[in-house]
C-alpha positions, 0 to 999 in steps of 0.5 A, spaced: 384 615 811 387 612 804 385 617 800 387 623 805 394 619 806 395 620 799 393 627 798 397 630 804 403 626 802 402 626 794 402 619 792 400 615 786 394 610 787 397 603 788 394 598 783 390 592 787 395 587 782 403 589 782 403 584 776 399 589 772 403 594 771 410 589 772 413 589 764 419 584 764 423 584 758 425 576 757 429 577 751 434 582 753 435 578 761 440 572 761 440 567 766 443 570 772 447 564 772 451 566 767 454 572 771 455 568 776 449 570 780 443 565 782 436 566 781 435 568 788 439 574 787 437 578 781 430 577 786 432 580 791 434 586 788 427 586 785 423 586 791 426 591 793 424 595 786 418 592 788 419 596 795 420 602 793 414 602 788 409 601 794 412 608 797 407 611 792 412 616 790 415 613 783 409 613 778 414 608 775 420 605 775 426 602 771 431 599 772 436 596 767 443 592 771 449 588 767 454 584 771 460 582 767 457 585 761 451 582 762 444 584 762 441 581 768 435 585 770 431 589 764 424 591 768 418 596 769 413 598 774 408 602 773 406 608 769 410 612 764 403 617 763 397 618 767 398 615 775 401 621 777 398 625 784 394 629 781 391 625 776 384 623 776 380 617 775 378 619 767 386 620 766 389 615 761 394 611 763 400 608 760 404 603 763 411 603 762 417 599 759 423 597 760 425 602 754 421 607 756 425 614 755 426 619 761 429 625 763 436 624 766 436 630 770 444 632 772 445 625 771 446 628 764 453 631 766 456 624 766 455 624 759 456 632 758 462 630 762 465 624 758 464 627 752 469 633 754 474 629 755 473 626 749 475 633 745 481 633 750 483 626 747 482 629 739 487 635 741 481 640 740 482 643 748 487 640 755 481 640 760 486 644 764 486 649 760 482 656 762 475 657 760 478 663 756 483 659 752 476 658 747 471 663 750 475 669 752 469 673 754 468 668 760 473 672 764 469 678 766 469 679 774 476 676 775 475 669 772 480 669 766 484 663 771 478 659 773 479 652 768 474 646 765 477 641 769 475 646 775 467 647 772 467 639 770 469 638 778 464 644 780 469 648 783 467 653 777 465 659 781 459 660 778 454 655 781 448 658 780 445 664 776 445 670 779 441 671 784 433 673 781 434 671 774 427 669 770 428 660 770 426 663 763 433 665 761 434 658 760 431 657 753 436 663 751 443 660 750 446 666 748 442 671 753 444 665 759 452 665 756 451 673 756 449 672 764 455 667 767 461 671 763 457 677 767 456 672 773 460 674 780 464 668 781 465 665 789 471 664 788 477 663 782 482 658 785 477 652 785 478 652 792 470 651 795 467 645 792 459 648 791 455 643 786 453 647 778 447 644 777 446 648 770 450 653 770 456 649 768 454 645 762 452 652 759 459 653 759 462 646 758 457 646 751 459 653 749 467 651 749 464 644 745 461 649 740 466 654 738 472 647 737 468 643 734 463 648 730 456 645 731 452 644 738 453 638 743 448 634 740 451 633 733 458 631 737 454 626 742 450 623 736 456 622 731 461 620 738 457 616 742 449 616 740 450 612 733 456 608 734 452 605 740 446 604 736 441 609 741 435 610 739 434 616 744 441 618 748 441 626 746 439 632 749 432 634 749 428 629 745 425 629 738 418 631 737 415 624 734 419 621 739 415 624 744 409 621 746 414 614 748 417 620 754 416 618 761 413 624 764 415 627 771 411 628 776 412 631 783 411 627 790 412 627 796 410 631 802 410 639 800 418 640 803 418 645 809 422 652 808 429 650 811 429 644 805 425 649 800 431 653 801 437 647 799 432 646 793 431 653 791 438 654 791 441 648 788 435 649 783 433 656 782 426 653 783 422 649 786 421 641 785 412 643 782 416 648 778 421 643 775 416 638 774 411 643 769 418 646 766 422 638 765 414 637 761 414 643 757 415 642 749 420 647 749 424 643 755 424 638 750 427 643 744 432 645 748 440 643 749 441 643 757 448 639 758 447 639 765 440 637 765 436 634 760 438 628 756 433 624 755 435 616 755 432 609 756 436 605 762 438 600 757 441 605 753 444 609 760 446 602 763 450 601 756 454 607 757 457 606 763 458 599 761 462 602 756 466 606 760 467 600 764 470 597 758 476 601 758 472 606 752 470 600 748 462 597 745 463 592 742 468 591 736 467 599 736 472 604 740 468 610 743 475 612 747 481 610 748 482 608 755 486 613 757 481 618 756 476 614 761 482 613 766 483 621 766 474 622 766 474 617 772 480 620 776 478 624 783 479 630 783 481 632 790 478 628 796 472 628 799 470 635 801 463 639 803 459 641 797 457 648 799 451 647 794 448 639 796 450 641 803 453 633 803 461 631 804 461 628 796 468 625 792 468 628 784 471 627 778 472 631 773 465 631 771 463 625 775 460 623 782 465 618 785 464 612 791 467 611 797 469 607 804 466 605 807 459 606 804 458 612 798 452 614 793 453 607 789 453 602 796 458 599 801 464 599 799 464 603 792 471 607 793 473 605 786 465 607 783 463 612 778 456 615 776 452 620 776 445 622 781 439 626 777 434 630 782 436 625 788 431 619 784 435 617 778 442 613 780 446 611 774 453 608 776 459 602 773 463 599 779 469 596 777 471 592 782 464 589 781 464 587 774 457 591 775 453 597 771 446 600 773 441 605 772 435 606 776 430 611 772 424 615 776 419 618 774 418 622 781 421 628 783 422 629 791 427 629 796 426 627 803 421 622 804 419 616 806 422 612 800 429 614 802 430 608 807 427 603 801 431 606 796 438 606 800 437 598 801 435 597 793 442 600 792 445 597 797 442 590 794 446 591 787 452 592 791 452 586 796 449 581 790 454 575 791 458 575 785 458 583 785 463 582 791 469 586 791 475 581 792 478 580 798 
């Protein structure tokens, strides 16, 4: 029966002894003591890591917390390689690390997000500009007025390529470029919220370049990649880099027509699909600002502990405060994203918090993040003290590993010293 169970629902084979694939980096962890924690609390937070690996569905989980700029938790479990559903006995396994890099998925928008404010703040473009101010060519189809604020809230008009164009397009920039500025928009006044899953972040890289004149990469490395001293942390990921990559596995039960269809529309494919493609050499070549950087939990826990800072790392100034106030400010209120089918809050670039539970946990109002293909959750909340980012290495919607998960984040939330003030 076990073996039958873990076809049908395509999960991994669970190691006879967690410890054997648990990688605990002590030299990086602090006595919780020191943010105000007990010991008790950075447990339970484990053991509900340790649950949602006994689903099956995540060949290999990373976790990276700080609270009060403290790092609290660096830890792995599982595979990084060769544990996935389909993999047979013969197939190679490597353990993860706390370190090992993974593909970020949308959670690459934040990044993408920040870094177009961050161009606003060298006077190089006013995100309330439109998108024509710098690309004119994009106004074709009646959307000269739609603005960059509008594309980082995703309410661009322009979620999803058009209908029944080749995934294959994506590994030609200019081609992809020449289809959006062509592209029908649902709407040109911002006014219905439809999640961009790829669509906005060649936009967004196509106005980078043309104020900046070189691509998104090099502005990432010299912004914030080199400052913050990141070994990964760039789009796509380097060829002698590569074998240290996570690969992504899909799982779970095959999901029936009516959640294909969310997908498929979100997406343009299907999640088998985007695990063969997210794999592929050229995946790795290739710069997509809306779903492929590439990052460590360490490095995305630092990131957003950096924003937590107000723009600072150290002795360092990444961007001035203003610049995260203005990344982090909602951009209208809750509203039913026409793309996810969910009520959601965003910045101009990120997902927000809410009352009296959100995406980062109970009472999140003032928490801002970012989700990558439902399994990588990345967030900072400041009435907390707290910054996270939890990487999986299994892609899935709607299973059984939901309940699991929604309790991890909610035991970040409820650790006592993470507590909002009254």
């Amino acid at each position: 029966m076990g073996i039958i169970r873990r076809r049908v629902l395509r999960l991994i084979e669970m190691p006879r002894d967690l410890d054997e694939v648990i990688v605990i980096d002590r030299k990086k962890e602090v006595d919780p003591g020191e943010a105000g924690l007990h010991p008790s609390d950075v447990e339970r937070i484990w053991d509900n890591v340790i649950k949602v690996y006994r689903t099956g569905v995540h060949p290999a989980i990373t976790i990276n917390l700080r609270c009060r700029g403290r790092i609290i938790m660096a830890r792995s479990i599982g595979h990084a390689r060769g544990n996935g559903p389909d993999d047979g006995p013969d197939t190679v396994r490597v353990l993860a690390s706390p370190a090992t890099p993974m593909c970020m998925f949308s959670a690459s928008k934040a990044i993408t997000a920040l870094l177009m404010h961050m161009l606003a703040e060298e006077g190089l473009i006013d995100v309330m500009d439109p998108v024509t101010r710098y690309a004119p060519e994009f106004g074709r189809k009646g959307k000269g007025a739609i603005t960059i604020q509008q594309v980082l809230a995703h309410r661009g008009g322009i979620p999803g390529l058009p209908r029944g164009t080749s995934l294959d397009v994506l590994w030609d920039v200019d081609k992809t470029w020449e289809l959006l500025c062509d592209a029908e928009p649902i709407m040109t006044d911002g006014s219905k919220l439809a999640y961009h899953a790829i669509t906005g972040g060649f936009v967004l890289e196509r106005v980078l370049r043309i104020v900046t004149g070189a691509d998104i990469n090099a502005y990432l490395d010299r912004k914030i990649r080199k400052p913050m001293g990141m070994k990964y942390f760039t789009y796509g990921i380097r060829p002698e880099q590569r074998d240290a990559l996570a690969l992504n596995y899909a799982t779970g039960p095959r999901q029936g027509p009516v959640l294909g269809a969310v997908i498929k529309r979100a997406l343009g494919t299907d999640m088998e699909a985007i695990a063969s493609i997210s794999n592929a050499p050229r995946y790795h070549d290739a710069i997509m600002p809306a779903a492929n950087l590439v990052a460590s939990a360490e490095e995305f826990s630092a990131f957003f502990q950096m924003m937590l800072n107000g723009g600072a790392w150290g002795r360092r100034r990444i961007c001035a405060p203003a610049t995260i106030a203005g990344a982090v400010r909602a951009t209208g209120h809750r509203a039913f994203d026409r793309t996810l089918m969910l009520p959601m809050r965003y910045s101009a670039g990120l997902m927000l918090g809410d009352e009296p539970f959100g995406l980062w946990g109970p009472h999140s109002g003032q928490a801002f993040g970012h989700v990558g293909l439902i399994n990588k959750f990345a967030w900072a909340d400041p009435q907390r003290e707290l910054s996270a980012a939890i990487l999986t290495s299994g892609i899935l919607l709607v299973a059984h590993h939901l309940v699991p998960f929604a309790r991890l984040i909610r035991s970040i939330g409820n650790a006592p010293s993470s507590r909002p003030a009254p």
